[in-house]
C-alpha positions as CSV (number, residue, x, y, z in Angstrom):
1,X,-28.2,22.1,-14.2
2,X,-30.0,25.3,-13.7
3,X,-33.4,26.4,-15.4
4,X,-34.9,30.0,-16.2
5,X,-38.6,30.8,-16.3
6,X,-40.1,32.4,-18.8
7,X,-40.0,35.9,-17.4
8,X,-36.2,35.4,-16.5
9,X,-35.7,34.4,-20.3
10,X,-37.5,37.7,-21.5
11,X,-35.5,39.6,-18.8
12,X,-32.3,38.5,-20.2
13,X,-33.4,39.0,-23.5
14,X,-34.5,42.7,-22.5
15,X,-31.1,43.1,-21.2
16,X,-29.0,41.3,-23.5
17,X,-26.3,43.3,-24.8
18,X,-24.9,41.2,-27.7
19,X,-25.7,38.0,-29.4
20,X,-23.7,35.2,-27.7
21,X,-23.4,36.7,-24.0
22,X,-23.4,34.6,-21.1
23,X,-24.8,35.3,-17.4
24,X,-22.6,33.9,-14.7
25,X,-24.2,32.5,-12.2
26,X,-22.3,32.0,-8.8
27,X,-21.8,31.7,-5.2
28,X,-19.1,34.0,-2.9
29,X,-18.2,33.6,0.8
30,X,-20.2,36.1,2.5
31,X,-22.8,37.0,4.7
32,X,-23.6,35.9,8.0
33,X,-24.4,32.3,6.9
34,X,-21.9,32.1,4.4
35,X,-22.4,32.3,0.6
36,X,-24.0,34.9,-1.5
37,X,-25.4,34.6,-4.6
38,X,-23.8,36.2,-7.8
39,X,-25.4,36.8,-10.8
40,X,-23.7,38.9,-13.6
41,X,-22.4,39.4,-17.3
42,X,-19.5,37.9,-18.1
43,X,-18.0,37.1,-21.5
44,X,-15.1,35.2,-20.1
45,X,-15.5,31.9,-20.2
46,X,-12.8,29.0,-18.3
47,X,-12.4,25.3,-19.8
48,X,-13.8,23.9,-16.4
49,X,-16.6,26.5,-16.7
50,X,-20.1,25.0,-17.3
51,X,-22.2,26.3,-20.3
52,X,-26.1,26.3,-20.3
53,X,-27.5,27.0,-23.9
54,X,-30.3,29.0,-24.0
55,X,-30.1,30.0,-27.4
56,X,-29.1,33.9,-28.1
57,X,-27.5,33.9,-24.7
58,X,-26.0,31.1,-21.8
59,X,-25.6,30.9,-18.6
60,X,-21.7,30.1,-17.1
61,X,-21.5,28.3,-14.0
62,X,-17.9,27.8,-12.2
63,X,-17.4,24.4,-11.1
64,X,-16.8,25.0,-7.7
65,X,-20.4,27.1,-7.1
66,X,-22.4,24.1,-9.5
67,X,-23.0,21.4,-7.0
68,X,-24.4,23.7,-4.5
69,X,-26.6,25.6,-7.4
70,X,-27.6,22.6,-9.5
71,X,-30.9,22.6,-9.8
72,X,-31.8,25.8,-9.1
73,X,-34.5,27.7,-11.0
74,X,-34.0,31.7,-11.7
75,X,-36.8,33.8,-11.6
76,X,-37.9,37.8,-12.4
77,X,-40.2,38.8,-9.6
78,X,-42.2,42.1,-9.6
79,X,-43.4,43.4,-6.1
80,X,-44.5,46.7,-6.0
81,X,-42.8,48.9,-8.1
82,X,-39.5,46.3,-7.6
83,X,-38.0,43.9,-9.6
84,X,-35.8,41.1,-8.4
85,X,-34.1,38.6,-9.8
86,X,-34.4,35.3,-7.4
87,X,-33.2,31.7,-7.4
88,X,-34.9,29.4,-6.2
89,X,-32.5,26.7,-5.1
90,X,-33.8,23.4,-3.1
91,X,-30.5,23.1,-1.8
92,X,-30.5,25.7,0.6
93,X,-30.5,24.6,4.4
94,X,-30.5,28.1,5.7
95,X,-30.5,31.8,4.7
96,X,-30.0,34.9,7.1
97,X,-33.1,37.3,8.0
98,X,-32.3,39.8,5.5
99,X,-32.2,37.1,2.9
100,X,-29.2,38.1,1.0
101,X,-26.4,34.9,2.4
102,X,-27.3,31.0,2.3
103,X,-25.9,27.8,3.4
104,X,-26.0,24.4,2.4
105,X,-25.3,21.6,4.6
């Protein structure tokens, strides 16, 4: 469903609060070409919800945001003294200059 590299692993595992804690992993309506990408800690999981092991954490993806982010790869980049996290998602069709909405078609 979705995949990590390493460095996203180890920047999870940097980060990781507790044993057991999941990273949601999402889309919102937003932006001028209409979703945004949402990436945060959440502990509350849903029935429908879909769980990624990845050992002492997961990732949590709702089902409405999974068919659009299925397949997507999450990545730690370093540029200068910056430190992103990105996915890389072959779905996109289209993303707005400033990079922060896509759209699928």
């Amino acid at each position: 469903m979705i995949d990590l590299t390493d460095r996203a692993i180890t920047h999870v595992m940097k980060n990781l609060r507790a044993e057991g804690e999941y990273v949601r992993v999402g889309l919102t309506p937003a932006g001028c070409t209409g979703f945004e990408y949402k990436i945060d800690w959440d502990n509350d999981v849903s029935a429908d919800d879909i769980i990624i092991d990845f050992g002492k954490f997961g990732v949590v993806v709702d089902v409405m945001s999974a068919p659009m982010v299925e397949g997507s790869t999450i990545d730690v980049v370093t540029e200068g003294m910056n430190t992103t996290v990105k996915i890389i998602n072959p779905k996109e069709t289209n993303s707005c200059g400033c990079g922060a909405s896509v759209n699928f078609s």
